[in-house]
N, CA, C and O atoms as CSV, one atom per row, in Angstrom:
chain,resi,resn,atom,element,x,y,z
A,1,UNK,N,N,-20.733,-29.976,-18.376
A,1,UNK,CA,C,-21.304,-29.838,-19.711
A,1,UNK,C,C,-20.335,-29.107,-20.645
A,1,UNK,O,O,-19.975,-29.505,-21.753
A,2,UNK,N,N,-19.900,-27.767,-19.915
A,2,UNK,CA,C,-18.899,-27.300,-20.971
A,2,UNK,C,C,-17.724,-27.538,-21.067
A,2,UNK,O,O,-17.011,-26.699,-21.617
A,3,UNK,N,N,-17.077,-28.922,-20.493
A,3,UNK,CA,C,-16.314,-29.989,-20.749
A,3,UNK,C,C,-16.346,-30.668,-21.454
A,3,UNK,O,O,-15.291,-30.919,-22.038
A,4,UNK,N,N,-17.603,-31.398,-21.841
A,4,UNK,CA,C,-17.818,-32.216,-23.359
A,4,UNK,C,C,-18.032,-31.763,-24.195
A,4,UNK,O,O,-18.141,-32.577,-25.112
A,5,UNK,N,N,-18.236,-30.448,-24.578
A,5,UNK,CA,C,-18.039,-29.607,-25.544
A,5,UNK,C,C,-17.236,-28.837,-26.313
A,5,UNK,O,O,-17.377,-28.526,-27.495
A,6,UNK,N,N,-16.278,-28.522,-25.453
A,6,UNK,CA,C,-14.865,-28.283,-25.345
A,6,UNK,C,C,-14.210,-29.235,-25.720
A,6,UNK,O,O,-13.374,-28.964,-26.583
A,7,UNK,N,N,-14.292,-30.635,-25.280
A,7,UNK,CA,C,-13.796,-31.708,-25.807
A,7,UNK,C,C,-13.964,-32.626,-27.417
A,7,UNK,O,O,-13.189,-33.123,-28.234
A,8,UNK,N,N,-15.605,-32.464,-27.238
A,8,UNK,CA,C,-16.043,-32.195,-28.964
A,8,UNK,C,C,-15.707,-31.486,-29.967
A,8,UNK,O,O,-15.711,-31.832,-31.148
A,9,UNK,N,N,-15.373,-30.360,-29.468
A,9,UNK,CA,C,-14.775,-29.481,-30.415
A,9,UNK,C,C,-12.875,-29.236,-30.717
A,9,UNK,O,O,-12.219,-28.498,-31.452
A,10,UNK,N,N,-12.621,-30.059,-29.931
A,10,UNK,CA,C,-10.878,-30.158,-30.114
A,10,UNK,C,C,-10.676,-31.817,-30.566
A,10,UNK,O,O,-9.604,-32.285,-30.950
A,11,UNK,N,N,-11.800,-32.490,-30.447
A,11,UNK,CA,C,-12.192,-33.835,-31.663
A,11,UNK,C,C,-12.142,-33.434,-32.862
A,11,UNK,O,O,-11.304,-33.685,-33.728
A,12,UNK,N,N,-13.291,-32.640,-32.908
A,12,UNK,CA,C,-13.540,-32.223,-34.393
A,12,UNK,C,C,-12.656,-31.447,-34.907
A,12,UNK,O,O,-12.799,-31.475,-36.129
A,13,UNK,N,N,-11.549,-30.555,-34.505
A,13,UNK,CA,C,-10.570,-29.801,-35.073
A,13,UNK,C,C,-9.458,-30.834,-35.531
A,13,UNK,O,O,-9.028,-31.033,-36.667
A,14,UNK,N,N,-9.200,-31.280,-34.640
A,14,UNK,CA,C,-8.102,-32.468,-35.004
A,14,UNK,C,C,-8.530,-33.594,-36.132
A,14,UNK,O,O,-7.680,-34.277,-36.703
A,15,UNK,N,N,-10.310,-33.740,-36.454
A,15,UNK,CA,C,-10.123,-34.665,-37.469
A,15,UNK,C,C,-10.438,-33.952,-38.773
A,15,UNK,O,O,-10.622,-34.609,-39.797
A,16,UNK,N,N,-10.493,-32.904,-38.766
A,16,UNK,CA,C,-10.798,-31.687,-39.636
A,16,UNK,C,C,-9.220,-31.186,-40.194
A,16,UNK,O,O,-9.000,-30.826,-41.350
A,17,UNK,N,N,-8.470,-31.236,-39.391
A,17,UNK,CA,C,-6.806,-31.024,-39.418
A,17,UNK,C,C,-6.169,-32.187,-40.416
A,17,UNK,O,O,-5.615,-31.955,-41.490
A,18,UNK,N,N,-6.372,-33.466,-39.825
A,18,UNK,CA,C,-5.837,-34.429,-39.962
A,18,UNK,C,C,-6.584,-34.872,-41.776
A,18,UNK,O,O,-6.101,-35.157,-42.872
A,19,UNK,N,N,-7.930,-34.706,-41.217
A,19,UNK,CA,C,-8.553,-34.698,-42.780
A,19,UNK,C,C,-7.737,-33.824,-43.924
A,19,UNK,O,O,-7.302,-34.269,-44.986
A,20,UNK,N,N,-7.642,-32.473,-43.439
A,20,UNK,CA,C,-6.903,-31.791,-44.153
A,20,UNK,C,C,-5.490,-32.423,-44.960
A,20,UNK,O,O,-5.366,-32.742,-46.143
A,21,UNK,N,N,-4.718,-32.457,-44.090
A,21,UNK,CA,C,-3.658,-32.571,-44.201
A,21,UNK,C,C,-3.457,-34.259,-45.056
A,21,UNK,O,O,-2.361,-34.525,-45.548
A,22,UNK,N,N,-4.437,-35.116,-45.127
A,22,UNK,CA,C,-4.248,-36.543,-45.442
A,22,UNK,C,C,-4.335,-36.125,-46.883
A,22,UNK,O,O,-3.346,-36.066,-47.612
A,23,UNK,N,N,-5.576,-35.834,-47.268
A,23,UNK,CA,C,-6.264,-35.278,-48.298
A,23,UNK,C,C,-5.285,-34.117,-49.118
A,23,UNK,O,O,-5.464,-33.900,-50.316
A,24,UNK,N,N,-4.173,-33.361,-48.278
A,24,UNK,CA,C,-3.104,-32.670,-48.798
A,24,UNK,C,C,-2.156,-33.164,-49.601
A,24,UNK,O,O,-1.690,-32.840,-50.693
A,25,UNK,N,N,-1.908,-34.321,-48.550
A,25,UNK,CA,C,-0.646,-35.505,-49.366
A,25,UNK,C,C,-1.150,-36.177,-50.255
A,25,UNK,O,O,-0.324,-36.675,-51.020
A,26,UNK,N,N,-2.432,-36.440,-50.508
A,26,UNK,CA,C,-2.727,-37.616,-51.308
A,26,UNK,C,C,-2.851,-36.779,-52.651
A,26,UNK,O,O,-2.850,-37.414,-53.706
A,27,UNK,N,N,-2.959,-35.399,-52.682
A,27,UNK,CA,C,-3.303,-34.311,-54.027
A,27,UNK,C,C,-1.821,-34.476,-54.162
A,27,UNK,O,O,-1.253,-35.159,-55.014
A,28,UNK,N,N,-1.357,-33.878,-53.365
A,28,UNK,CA,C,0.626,-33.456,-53.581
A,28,UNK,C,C,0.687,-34.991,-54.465
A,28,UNK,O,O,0.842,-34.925,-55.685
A,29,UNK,N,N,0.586,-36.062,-53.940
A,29,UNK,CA,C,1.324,-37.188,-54.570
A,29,UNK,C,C,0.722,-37.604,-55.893
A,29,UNK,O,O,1.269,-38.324,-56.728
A,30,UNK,N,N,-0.407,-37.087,-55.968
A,30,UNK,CA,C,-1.202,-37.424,-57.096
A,30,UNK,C,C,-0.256,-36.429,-58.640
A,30,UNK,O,O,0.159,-36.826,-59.728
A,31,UNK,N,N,-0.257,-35.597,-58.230
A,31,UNK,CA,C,0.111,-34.345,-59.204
A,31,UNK,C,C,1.794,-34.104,-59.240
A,31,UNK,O,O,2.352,-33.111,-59.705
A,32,UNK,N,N,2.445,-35.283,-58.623
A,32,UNK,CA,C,4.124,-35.120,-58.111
A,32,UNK,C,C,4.381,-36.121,-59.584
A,32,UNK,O,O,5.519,-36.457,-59.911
């Protein structure tokens, strides 16, 4: 159990990251 949770939660960091960071470039390029 606290394997799929652990695993859920290093999902959700990484698309929380990745969200970040997409959403970073697309401001940077907007305002470049």
């Amino acid at each position: 159990m606290a394997g799929i949770v652990i695993s859920g939660l290093q999902v959700a960091g990484w698309v929380l990251f990745w969200g970040l960071y997409m959403a970073g470039s697309a401001w940077t390029s907007c305002w470049s």
